[in-house]
C-alpha positions as CSV (number, residue, x, y, z in Angstrom):
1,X,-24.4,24.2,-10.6
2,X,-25.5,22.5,-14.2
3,X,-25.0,19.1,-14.6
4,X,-21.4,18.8,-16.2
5,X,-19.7,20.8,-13.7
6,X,-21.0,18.6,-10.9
7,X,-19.5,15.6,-12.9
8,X,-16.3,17.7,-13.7
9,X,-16.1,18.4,-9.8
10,X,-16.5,15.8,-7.7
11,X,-14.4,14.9,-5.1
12,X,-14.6,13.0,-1.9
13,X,-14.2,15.6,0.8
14,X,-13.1,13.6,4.3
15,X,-13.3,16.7,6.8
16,X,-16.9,18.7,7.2
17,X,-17.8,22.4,8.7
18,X,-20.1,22.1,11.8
19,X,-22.8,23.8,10.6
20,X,-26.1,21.7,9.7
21,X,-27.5,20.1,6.7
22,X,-31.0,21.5,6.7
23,X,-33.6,18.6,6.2
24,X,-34.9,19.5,3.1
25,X,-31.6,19.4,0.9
26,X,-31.3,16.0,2.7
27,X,-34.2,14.9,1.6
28,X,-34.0,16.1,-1.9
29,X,-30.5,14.5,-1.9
30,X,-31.7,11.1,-0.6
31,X,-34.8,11.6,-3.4
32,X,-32.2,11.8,-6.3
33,X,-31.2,8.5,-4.9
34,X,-34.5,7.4,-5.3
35,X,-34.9,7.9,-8.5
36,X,-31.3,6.4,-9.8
37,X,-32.1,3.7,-12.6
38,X,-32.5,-0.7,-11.0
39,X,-32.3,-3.4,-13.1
40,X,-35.8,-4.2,-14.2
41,X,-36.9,-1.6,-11.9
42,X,-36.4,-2.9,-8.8
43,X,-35.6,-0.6,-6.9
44,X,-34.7,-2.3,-3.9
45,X,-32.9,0.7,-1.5
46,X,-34.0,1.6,1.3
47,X,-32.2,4.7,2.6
48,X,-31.3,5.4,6.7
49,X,-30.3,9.2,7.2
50,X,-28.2,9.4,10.3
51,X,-27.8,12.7,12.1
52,X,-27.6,11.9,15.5
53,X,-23.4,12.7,16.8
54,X,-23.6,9.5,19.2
55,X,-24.9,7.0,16.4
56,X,-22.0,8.8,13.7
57,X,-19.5,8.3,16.4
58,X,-20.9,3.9,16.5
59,X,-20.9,3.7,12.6
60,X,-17.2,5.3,12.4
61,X,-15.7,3.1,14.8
62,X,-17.1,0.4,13.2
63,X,-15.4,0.9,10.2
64,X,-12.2,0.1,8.6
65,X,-11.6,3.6,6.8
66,X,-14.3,5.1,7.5
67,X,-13.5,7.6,11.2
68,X,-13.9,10.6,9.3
69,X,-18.0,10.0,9.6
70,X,-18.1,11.1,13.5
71,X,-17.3,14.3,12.0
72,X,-20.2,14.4,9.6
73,X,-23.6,16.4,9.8
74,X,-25.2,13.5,8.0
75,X,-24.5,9.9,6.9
76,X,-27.0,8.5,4.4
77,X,-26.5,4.2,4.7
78,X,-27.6,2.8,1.4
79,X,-29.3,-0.5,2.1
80,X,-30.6,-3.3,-0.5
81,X,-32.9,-6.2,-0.7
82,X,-31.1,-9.1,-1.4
83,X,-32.0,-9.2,-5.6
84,X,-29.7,-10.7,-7.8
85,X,-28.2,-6.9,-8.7
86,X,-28.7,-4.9,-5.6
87,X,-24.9,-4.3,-5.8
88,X,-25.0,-2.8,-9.2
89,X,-28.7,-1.1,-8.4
90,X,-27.3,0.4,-4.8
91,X,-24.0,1.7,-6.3
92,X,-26.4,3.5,-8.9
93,X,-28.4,5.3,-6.3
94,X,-25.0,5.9,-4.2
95,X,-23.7,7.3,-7.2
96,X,-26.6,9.6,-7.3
97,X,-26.6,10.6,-4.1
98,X,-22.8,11.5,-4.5
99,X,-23.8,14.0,-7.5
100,X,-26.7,16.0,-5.9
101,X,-25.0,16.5,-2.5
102,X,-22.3,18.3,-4.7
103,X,-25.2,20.6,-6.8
104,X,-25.9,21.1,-3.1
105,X,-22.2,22.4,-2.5
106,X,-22.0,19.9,0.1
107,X,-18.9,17.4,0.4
108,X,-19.3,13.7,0.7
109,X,-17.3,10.7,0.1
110,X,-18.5,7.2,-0.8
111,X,-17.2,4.7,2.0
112,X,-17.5,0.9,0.9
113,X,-19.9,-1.6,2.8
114,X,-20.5,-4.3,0.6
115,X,-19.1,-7.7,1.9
116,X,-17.0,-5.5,4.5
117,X,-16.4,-7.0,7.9
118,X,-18.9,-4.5,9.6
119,X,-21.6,-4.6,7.0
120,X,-23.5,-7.1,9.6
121,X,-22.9,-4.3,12.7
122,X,-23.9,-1.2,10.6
123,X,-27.1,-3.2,9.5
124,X,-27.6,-3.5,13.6
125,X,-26.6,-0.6,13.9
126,X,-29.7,1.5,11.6
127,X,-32.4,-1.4,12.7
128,X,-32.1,-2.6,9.1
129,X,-34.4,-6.3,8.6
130,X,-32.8,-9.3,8.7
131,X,-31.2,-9.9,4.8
132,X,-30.4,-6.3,4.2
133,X,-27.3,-5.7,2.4
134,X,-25.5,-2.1,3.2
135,X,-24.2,-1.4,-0.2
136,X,-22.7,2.1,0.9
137,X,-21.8,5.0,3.6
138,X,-22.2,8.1,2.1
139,X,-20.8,10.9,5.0
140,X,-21.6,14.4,4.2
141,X,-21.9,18.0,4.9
142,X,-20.4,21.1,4.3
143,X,-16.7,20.8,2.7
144,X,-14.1,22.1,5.2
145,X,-11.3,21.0,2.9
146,X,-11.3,21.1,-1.1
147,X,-9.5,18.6,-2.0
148,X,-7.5,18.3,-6.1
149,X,-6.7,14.9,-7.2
150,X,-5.1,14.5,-10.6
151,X,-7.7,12.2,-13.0
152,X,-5.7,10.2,-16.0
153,X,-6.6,11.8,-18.7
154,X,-9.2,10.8,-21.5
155,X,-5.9,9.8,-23.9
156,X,-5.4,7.1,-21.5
157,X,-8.4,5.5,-21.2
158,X,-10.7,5.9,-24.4
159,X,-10.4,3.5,-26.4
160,X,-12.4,3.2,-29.9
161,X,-13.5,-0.3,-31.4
162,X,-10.5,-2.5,-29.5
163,X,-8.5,-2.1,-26.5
């Protein structure tokens, strides 16, 4: 899938097939994380891959809106070193992890952690080091659902010189 139809068809799929992720598209998934642009480099993620059904089942129920992950083959966490833009620098690599599990034709759906209530047990949860900051859940697997939400149109939200 080029790049522009990836963009063009995003969404955040909620409800997985059972059949496994194989390892390497995770890893080359978790890589195009890697490689998503820090402020002055950075790069302060570190990336847990969770696979395990019992520790899916944990991280779901210690969520707020996030019980659709006990269903998922995978869950990346997206972790930061406390830097003065590890939100903007994690979101970055979240973002890029979003994009290449769809050129993967996998489904995934960004689920919030920054300054959440749980951010402290999910960091327990992974063995994270003391400071860590969980910028993001990112569930995934194979899309059991295809979900259509309407975007506003470029009309409404382009705007040239002023607002």
């Amino acid at each position: 899938m080029d790049a522009m139809e990836v963009l063009r068809t995003r969404r955040s799929v909620r409800v997985y097939q059972s059949e496994t992720v194989p390892r390497e598209i995770v890893e080359n998934i978790v890589d195009c994380g890697r490689l998503a642009a820090s402020a002055n480099n950075a790069q302060p993620w570190e990336f847990v891959v969770v696979t395990d059904p019992g520790n899916l089942r944990k991280i779901a129920a210690a969520t707020d809106y996030g019980s659709f992950i006990a269903q998922a083959q995978v869950c990346v966490v997206v972790l930061c070193r406390d830097t003065k833009y590890y939100l903007e620098d994690g979101s970055a690599a979240t973002e890029n992890i979003l994009l290449a599990a769809r050129a993967h034709g996998l489904g995934s759906c960004w689920v919030a952690g920054d300054k959440k209530p749980y951010a402290a047990e999910i960091c327990r949860l992974v063995g994270a080091p003391p400071g860590s900051k969980l910028v993001s859940l990112i569930p995934m697997g194979f899309p059991a659902e295809n979900p259509e939400k309407s975007k506003r149109p470029l009309s409404e939200v382009l705007h040239w010189e002023k607002y």
